[in-house]
C-alpha positions as CSV (number, residue, x, y, z in Angstrom):
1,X,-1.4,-21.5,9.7
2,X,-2.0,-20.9,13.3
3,X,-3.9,-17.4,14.1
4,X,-1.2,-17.2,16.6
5,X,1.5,-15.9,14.6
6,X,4.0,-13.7,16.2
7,X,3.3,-10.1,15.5
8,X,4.9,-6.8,16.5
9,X,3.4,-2.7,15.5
10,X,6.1,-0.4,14.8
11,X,4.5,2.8,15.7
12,X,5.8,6.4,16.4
13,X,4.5,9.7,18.6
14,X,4.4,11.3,14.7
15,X,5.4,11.1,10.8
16,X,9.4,11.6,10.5
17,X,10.2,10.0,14.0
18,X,11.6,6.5,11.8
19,X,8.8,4.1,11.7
20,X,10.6,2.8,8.0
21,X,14.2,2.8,9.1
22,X,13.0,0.8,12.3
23,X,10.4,-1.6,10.4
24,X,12.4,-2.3,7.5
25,X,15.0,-2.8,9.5
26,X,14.1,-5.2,11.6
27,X,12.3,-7.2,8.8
28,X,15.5,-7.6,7.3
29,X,17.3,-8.2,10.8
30,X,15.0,-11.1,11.3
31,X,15.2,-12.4,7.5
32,X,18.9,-12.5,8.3
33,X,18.1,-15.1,11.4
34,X,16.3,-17.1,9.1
35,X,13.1,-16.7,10.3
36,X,10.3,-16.1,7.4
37,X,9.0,-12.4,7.6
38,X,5.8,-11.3,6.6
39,X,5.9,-7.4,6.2
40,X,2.9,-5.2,6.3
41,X,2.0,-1.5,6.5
42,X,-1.0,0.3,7.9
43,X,-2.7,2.7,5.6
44,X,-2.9,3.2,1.7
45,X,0.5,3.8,1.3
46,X,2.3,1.8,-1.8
47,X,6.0,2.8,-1.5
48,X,7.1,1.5,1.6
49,X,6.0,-2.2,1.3
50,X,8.3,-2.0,-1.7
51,X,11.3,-1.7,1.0
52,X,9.4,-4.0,3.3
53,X,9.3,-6.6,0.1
54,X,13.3,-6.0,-0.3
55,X,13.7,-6.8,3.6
56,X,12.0,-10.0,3.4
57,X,12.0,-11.2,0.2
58,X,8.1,-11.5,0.7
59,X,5.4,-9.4,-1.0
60,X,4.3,-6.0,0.9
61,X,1.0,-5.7,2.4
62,X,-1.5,-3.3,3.3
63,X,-3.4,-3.4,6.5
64,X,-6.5,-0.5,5.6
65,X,-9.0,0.0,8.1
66,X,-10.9,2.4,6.5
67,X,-10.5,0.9,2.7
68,X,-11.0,-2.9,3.8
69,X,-13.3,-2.2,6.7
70,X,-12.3,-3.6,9.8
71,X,-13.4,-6.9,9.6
72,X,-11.1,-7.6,6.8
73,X,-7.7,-6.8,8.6
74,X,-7.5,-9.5,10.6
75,X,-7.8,-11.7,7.7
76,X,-6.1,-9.9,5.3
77,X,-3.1,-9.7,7.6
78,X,-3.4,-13.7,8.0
79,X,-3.1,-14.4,4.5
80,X,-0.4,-12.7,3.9
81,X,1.4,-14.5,6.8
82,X,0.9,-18.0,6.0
83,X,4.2,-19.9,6.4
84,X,5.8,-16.8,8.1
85,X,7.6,-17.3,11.9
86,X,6.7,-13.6,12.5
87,X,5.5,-10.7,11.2
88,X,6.3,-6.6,11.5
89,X,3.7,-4.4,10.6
90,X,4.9,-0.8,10.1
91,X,2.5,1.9,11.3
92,X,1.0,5.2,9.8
93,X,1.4,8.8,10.9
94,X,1.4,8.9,14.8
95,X,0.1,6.4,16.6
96,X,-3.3,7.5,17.0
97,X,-4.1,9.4,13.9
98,X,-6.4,8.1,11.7
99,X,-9.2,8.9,9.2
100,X,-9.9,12.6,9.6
101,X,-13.2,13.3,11.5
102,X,-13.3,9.4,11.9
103,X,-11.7,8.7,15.6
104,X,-9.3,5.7,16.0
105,X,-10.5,4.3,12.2
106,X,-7.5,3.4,10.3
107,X,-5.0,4.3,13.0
108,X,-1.9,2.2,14.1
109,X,-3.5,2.1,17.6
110,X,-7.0,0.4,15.9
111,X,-4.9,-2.3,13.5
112,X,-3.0,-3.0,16.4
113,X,-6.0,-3.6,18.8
114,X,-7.6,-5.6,15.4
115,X,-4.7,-7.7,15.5
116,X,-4.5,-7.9,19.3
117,X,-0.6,-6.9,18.1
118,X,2.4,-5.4,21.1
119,X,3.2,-1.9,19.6
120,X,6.8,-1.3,19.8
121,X,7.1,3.0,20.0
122,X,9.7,4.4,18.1
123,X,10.7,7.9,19.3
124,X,12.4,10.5,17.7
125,X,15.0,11.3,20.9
126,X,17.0,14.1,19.2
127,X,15.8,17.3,21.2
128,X,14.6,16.0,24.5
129,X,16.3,14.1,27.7
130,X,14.1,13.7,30.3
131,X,10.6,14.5,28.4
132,X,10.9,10.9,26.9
133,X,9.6,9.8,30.0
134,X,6.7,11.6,29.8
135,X,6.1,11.5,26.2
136,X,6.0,7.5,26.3
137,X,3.9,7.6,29.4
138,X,1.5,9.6,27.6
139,X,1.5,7.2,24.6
140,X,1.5,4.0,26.6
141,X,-1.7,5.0,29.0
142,X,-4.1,6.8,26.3
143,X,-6.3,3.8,25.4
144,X,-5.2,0.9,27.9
145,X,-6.7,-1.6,25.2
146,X,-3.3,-0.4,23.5
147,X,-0.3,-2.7,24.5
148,X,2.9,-0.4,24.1
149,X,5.9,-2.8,25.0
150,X,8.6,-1.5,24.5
151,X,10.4,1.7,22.9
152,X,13.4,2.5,20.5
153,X,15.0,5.7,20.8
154,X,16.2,7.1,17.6
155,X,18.5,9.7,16.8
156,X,20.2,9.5,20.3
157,X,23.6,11.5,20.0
158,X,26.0,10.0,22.5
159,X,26.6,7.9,25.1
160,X,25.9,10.2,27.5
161,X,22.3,11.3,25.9
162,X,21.2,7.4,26.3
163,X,22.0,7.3,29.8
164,X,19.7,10.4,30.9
165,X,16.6,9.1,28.5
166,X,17.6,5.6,29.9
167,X,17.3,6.9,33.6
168,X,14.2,8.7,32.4
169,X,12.0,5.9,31.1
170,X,12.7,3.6,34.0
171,X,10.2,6.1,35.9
172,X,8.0,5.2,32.8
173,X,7.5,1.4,33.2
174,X,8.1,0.6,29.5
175,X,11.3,-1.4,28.3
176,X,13.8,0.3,26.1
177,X,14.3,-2.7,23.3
178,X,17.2,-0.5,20.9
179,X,19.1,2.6,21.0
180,X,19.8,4.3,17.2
181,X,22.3,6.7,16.7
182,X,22.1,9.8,13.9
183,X,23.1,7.5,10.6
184,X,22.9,9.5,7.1
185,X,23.4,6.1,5.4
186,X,20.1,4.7,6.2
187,X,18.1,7.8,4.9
188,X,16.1,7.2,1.7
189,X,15.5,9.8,-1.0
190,X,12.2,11.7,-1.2
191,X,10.3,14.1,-3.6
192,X,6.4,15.0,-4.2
193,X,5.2,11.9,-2.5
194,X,7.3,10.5,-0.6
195,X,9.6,7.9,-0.7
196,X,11.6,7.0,-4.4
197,X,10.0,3.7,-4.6
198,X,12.3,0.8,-4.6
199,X,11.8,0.1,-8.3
200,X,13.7,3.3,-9.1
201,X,16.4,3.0,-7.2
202,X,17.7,-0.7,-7.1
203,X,21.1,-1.3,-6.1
204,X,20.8,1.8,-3.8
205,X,17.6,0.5,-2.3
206,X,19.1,-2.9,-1.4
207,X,22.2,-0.6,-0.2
208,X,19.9,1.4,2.2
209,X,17.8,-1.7,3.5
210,X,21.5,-3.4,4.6
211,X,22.1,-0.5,6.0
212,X,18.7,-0.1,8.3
213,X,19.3,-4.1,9.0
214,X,23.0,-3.3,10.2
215,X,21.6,-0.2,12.2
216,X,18.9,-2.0,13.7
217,X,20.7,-5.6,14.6
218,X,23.5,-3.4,16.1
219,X,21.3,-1.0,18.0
220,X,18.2,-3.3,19.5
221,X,17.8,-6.0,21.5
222,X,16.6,-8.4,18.4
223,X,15.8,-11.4,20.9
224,X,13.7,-9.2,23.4
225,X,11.6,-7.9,20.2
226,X,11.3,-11.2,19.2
227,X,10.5,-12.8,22.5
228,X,7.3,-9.9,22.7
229,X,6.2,-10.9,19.5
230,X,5.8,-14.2,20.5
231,X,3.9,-13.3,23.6
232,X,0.7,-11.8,21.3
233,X,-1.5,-15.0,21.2
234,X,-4.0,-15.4,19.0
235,X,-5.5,-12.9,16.3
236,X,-9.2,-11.5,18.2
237,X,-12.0,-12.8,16.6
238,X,-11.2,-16.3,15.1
239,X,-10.3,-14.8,12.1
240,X,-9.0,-17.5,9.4
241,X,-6.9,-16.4,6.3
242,X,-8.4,-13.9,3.3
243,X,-9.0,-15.8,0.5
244,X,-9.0,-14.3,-3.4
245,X,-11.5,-17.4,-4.4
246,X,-14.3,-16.1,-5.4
247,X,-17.6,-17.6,-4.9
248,X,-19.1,-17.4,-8.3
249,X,-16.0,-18.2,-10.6
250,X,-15.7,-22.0,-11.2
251,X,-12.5,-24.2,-12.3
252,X,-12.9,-24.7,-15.8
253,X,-13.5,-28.3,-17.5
254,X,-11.5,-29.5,-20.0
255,X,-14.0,-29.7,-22.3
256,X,-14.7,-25.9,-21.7
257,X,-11.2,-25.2,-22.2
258,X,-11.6,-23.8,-25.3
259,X,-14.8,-21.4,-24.8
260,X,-13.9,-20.6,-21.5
261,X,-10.0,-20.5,-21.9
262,X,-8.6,-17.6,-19.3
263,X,-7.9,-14.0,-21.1
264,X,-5.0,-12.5,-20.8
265,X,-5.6,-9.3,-18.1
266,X,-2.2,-7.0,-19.0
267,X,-1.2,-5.0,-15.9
268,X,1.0,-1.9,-16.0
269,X,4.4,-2.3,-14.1
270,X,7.8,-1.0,-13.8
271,X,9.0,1.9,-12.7
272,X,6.2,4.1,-13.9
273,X,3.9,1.9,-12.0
274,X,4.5,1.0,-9.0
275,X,1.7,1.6,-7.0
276,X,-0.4,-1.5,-6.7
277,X,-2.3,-3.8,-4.1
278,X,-0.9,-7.8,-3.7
279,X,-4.8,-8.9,-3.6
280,X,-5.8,-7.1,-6.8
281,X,-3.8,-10.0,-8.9
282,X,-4.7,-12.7,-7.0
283,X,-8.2,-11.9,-7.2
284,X,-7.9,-11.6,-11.1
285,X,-6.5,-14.7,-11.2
286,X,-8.6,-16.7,-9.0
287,X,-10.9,-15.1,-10.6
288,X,-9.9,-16.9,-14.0
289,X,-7.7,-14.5,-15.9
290,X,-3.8,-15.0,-17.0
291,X,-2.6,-11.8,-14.9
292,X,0.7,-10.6,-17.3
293,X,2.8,-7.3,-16.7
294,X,4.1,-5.6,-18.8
295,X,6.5,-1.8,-18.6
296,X,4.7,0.8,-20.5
297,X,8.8,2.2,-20.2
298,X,10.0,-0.5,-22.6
299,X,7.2,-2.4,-23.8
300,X,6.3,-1.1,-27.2
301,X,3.3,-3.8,-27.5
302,X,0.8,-5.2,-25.2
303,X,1.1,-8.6,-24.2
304,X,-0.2,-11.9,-26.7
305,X,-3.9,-11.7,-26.6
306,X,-4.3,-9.2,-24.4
307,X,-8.0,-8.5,-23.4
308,X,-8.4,-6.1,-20.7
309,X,-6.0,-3.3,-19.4
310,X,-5.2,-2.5,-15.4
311,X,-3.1,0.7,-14.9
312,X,-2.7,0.9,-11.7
313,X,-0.5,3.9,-10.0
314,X,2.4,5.4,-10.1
315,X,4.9,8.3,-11.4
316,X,4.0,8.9,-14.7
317,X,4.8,12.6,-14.0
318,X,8.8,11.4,-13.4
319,X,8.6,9.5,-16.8
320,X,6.1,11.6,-19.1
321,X,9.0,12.3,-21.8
322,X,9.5,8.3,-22.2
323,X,5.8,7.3,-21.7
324,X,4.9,9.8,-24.3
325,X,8.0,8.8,-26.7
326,X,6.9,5.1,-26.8
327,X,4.5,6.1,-29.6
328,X,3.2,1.8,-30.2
329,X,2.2,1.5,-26.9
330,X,0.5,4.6,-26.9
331,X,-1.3,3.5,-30.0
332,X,-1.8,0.0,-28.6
333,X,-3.4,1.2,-25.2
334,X,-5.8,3.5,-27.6
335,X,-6.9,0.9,-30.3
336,X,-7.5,-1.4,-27.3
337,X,-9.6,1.0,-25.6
338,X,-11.2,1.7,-28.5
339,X,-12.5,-1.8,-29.2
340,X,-14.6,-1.4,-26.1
341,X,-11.8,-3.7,-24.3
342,X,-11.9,-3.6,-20.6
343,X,-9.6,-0.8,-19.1
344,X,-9.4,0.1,-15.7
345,X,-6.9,3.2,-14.7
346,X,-6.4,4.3,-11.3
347,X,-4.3,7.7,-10.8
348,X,-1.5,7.6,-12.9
349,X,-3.4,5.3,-15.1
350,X,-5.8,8.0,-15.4
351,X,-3.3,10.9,-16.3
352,X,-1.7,7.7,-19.0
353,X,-4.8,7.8,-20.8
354,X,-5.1,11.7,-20.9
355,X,-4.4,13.3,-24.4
356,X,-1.7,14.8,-22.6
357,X,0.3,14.9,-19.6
358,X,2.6,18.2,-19.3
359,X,1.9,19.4,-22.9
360,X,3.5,15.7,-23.9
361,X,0.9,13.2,-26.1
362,X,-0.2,10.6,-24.1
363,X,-2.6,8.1,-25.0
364,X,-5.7,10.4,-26.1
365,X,-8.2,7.3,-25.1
366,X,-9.7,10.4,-23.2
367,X,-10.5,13.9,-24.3
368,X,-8.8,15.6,-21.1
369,X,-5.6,17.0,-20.7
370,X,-3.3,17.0,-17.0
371,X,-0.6,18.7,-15.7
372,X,1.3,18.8,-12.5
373,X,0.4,21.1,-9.8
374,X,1.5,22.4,-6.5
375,X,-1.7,21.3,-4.4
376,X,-1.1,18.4,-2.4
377,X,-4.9,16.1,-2.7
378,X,-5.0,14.0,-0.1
379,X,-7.4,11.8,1.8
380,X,-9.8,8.8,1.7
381,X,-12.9,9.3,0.0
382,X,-16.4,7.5,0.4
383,X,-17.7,6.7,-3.1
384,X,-20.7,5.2,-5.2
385,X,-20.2,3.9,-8.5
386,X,-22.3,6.9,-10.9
387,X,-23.4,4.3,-13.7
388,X,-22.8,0.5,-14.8
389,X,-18.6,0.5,-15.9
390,X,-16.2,-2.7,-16.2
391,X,-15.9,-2.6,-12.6
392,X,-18.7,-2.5,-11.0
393,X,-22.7,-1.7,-11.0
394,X,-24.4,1.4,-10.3
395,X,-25.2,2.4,-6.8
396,X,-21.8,-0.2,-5.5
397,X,-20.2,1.9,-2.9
398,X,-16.3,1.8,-2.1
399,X,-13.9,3.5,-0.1
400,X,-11.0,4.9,-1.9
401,X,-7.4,7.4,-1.3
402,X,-6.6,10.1,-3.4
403,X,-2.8,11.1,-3.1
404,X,-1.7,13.4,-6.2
405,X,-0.1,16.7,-7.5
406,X,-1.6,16.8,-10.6
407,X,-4.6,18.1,-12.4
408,X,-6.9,16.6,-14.8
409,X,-9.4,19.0,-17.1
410,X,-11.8,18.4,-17.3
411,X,-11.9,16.6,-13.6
412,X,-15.0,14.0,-15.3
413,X,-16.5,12.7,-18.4
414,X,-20.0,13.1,-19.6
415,X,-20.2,9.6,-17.7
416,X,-18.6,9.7,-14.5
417,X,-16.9,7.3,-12.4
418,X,-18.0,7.8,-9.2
419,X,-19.9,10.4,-6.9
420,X,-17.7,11.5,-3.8
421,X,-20.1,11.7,-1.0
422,X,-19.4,13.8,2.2
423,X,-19.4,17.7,3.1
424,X,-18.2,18.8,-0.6
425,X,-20.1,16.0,-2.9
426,X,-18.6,15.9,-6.4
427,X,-18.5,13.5,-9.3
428,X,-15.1,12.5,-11.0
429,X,-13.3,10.3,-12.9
430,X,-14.8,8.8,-16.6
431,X,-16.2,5.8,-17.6
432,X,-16.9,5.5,-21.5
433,X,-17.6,2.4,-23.1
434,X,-15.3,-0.5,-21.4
435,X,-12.8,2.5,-19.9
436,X,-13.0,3.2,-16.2
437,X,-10.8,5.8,-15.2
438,X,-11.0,7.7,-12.1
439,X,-8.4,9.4,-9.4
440,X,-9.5,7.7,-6.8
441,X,-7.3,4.0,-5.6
442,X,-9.2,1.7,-4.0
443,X,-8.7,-2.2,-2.5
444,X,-10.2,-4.5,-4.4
445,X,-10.8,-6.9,-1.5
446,X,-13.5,-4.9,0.0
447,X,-15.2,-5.9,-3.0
448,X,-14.2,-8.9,-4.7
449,X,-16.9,-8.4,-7.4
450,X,-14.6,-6.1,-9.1
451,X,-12.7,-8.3,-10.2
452,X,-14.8,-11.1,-11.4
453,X,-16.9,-8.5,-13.1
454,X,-13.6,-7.5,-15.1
455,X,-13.1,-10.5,-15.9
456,X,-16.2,-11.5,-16.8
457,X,-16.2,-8.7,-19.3
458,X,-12.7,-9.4,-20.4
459,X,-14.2,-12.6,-22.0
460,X,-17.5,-11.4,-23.4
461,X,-15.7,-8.2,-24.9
């Protein structure tokens, strides 16, 4: 695949201005030309690459800065390209907000520059005539190794409102590519953390993504967009495509087929579970297990063989009573556990394994209990692994997000997971025999070792 694949931003001034609508959108708006789309989002965030996945038909991907490191976006972003005509990557926040107290890290405006990517600004138009002009001026000229090509007003109320913030931006130098009007249809449902994810809502979610395609294909100038993605040349750097291989795992030989045949690594889905990273399964597999999902919702055993445990995140909260009422699983998870089996539980895999969750039985693998709250934690953490675990060696230092409103008590085990460095240090998360459980997500390609080390255990456990 050519480093030269077409590539637009969608970016905004701020959160709420319709980044999603416009991304997903015009993913779908391009699948519908028949071109091959290859979707991505900046930042942690899990729930809108499901609606990017239903535009394109392609798997979501996450561009992290911050998580990944730099060096890894280009890459990453490559990979998850291959055999695509073009790509949209949807933005985070505003446009040059990123890690807090960190500068530009993990802003839209550094992937872009990473990816040597047009941004395409997508402004909210609703209260303002002429002060578009200025607001995109301000946008375009902050760091002039940002290329802002174009804009799309949204929310613009009449015909007469697009002709004064057209005559406005001409003073502005910077093409308007689309014009949205106000459309409730397109709006997607939220609650404590954003977005329903797409796994919830099915035939509504494929409802609203027609919906953005129709809005956007009616509204913008598909060809221009198109036409500026083209123009982005190559990705800086010479980067070549992310690989899962990793260097340590070898192909097994028929003859070692039977002492080295590949464990099954069972991996929570459905729509409990929805938050998880492309590159964490290909990574387990390449890195020699048989990756199988299963939905702690309906599943009342664990998958044939099963020998090692990935709960990833999720909404547990949303589905406590019907987690809690599948009493096998619950037992299955816990005898598993038990064995000394690999488990690793991120988030709402932690709050799975609780005793409790809400006052409702959960599966006890860890003497804690967790409950909702009404504080919002949020933000990326720096972390170094406490002790040895399943995962990964004492002293191995990752970046990870929290995003939660619950609670667990206690917040870490006699061992814990990992020590949070930075102005309020602190230890969380558990790690007891072959269980590692902590609040904290991180990307396993920032440290493929993870998963081989899993693995590795999953066949010596």
């Amino acid at each position: 695949m050519s480093a030269s694949v077409p590539r637009l931003v969608i970016a905004a001034p701020s959160s709420g201005s319709g980044k999603t609508t416009v991304a997903t959108g015009l993913m779908a708006a391009f699948a519908a030309r028949g071109l091959a789309v290859s979707p991505h989002k900046v930042g942690p965030d899990y729930i809108d690459p499901g609606y990017h996945a239903l535009a394109t038909g392609r798997v979501g991907r996450n561009l992290d800065a911050y998580l990944c490191g730099p060096e890894l976006v280009g890459p990453l972003f490559l990979h998850g390209a291959q055999g695509c005509d073009i790509a949209v990557v949807e933005g985070v926040m505003g446009l040059y907000d990123g890690a807090a107290g960190e500068g530009e890290l993990a802003s839209t405006a550094h992937v872009a520059k990473l990816l040597g990517a047009p941004v395409v600004l997508v402004v909210d138009a609703s209260s303002q005539s002429r002060s578009v002009a200025a607001l995109v001026h301000g946008f375009a000229s902050w760091d002039p190794e940002v290329r802002v090509g174009g804009v799309i007003l949204n929310k613009v109320a009449s015909d007469r409102h697009e002709e004064l913030l057209r005559e406005a931006l001409e003073q502005a130098g910077v093409p308007v590519l689309g014009v949205l009007r106000r459309a409730a249809q397109v709006s997607t449902p939220s609650r404590h953390l954003g977005l329903v994810p797409v796994a919830e809502r099915q035939g509504a979610a494929v409802e609203a993504v027609a919906a953005m395609a129709a809005q956007v294909a009616d509204g913008c100038d598909l060809g221009a967009l198109e036409a500026l993605a083209r123009a982005a040349g190559a990705v800086p750097g010479g980067s070549a495509p992310w690989t899962p291989a990793s260097p340590t795992h070898h192909p097994t030989r028929p003859d070692e087929a039977v002492e080295h045949r590949a464990p099954v690594v069972a991996v929570a889905a459905g729509s409990a579970f929805t938050f998880s990273y492309a590159e964490h399964t290909e990574l387990l597999s390449a890195a020699g297990a048989d990756v199988v999902p299963f939905d702690p919702l309906q599943d009342e055993e664990l998958p044939e063989g099963t020998a090692g445990l990935v709960i990833g995140g999720g909404f547990p909260e949303v589905y406590a009573s019907e987690l809690s009422a599948n009493e096998p699983l619950r037992k299955a998870v816990a005898e598993l556990a038990g064995s000394g089996a690999p488990v690793a539980a991120e988030c709402a895999g932690l709050l799975y394994l609780c005793r409790a969750l809400d006052g409702l039985p959960m599966c006890g693998v860890l003497d804690a209990g967790a409950r909702m709250s009404e504080r919002l934690t949020l933000g990326y953490r720096d972390a170094v692994a406490i002790g040895d675990s399943v995962l990964a060696a004492a002293g191995t230092r990752m970046r990870g997000h929290e995003f939660h409103r619950t609670v667990v008590e206690p917040g870490s085990g006699a061992e814990p997971a990992w020590g949070v460095r930075g102005p309020r240090p602190r230890v969380e998360g558990f790690v007891q025999r072959g269980v590692h459980a902590s609040y904290l997500h991180t990307h396993w390609a920032s440290e493929p070792g993870v998963a081989h080390r899993f693995v590795e255990r999953c066949r010596t456990s």
